[in-house]
C-alpha positions as CSV (number, residue, x, y, z in Angstrom):
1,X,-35.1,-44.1,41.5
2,X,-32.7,-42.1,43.3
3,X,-29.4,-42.8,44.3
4,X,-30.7,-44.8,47.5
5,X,-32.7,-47.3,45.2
6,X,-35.9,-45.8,47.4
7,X,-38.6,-46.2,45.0
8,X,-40.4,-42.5,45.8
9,X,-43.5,-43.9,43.5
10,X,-44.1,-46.1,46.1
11,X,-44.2,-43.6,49.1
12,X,-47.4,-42.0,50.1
13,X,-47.4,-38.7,49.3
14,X,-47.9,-35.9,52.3
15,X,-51.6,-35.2,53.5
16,X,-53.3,-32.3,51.7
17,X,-54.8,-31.3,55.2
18,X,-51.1,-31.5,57.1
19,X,-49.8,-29.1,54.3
20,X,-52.7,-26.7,54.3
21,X,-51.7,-27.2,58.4
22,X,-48.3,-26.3,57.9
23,X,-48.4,-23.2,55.5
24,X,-51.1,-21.9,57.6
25,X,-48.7,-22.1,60.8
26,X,-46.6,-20.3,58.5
27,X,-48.4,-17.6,57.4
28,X,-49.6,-16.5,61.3
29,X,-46.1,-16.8,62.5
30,X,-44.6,-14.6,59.8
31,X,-48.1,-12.3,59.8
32,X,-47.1,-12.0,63.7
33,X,-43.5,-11.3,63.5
34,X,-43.8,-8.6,60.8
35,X,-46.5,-6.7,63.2
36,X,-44.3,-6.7,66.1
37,X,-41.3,-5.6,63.2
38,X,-43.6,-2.3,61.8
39,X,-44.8,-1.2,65.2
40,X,-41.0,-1.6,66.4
41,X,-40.2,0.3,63.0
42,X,-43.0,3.2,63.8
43,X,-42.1,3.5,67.3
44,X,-38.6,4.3,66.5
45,X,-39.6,6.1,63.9
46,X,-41.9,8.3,66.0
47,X,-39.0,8.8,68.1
48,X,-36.4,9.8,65.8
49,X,-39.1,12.3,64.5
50,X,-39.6,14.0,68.0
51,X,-35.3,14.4,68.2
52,X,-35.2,15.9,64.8
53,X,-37.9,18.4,65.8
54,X,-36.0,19.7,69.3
55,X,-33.1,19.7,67.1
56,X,-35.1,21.6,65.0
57,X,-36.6,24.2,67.5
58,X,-33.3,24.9,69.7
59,X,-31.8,26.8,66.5
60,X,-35.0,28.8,66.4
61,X,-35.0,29.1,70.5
62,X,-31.4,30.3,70.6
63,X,-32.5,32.8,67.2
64,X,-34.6,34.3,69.4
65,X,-32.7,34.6,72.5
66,X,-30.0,36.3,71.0
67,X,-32.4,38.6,68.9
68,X,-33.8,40.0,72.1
69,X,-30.6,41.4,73.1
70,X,-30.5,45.2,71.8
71,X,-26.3,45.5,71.8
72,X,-26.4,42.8,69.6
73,X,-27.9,44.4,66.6
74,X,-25.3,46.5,65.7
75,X,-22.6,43.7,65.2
76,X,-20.9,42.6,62.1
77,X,-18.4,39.7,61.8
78,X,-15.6,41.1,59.7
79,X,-14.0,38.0,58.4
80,X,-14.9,34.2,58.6
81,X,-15.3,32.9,62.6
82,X,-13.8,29.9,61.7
83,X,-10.3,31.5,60.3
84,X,-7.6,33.2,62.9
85,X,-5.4,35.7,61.7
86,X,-3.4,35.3,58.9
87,X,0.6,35.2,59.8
88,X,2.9,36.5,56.8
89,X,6.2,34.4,56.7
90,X,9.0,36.8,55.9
């Protein structure tokens, strides 16, 4: 006996057909809400796929773009872009 003094030998126990009921319920909703979770998944996966590719192409586009230009051939970057001229403290 438990702590209530309910005698749970005495208690019929749960259908076998209500259970079999119950997991089945179970089963479709979670069947259902995974299918609606992968194609939510693959759509924005798909997505995400097509960005990385123009991401991907304009590189490429602007390549070629700058390619065409003839007076562009002949230039060189003599130091790093990124770095301005050095100033010498005295």
């Amino acid at each position: 006996m438990d702590e209530d003094s309910i005698d749970l030998t005495r208690i019929p126990a749960i259908q076998q057909k209500r259970t079999v009921a119950f997991l089945n319920q179970f089963v479709v909703h979670t069947v259902h809400f995974l299918n609606r979770f992968s194609t939510a998944c693959e759509e924005k996966l798909a997505e995400l796929f097509l960005r990385i590719q123009q991401i991907e192409t304009t590189p490429n586009i602007l390549d070629a773009k700058l390619s065409s230009i003839p007076s562009l051939g002949d230039v060189t970057l003599g130091g790093s872009p990124l770095c301005g001229p050095s100033v010498a403290n005295d």
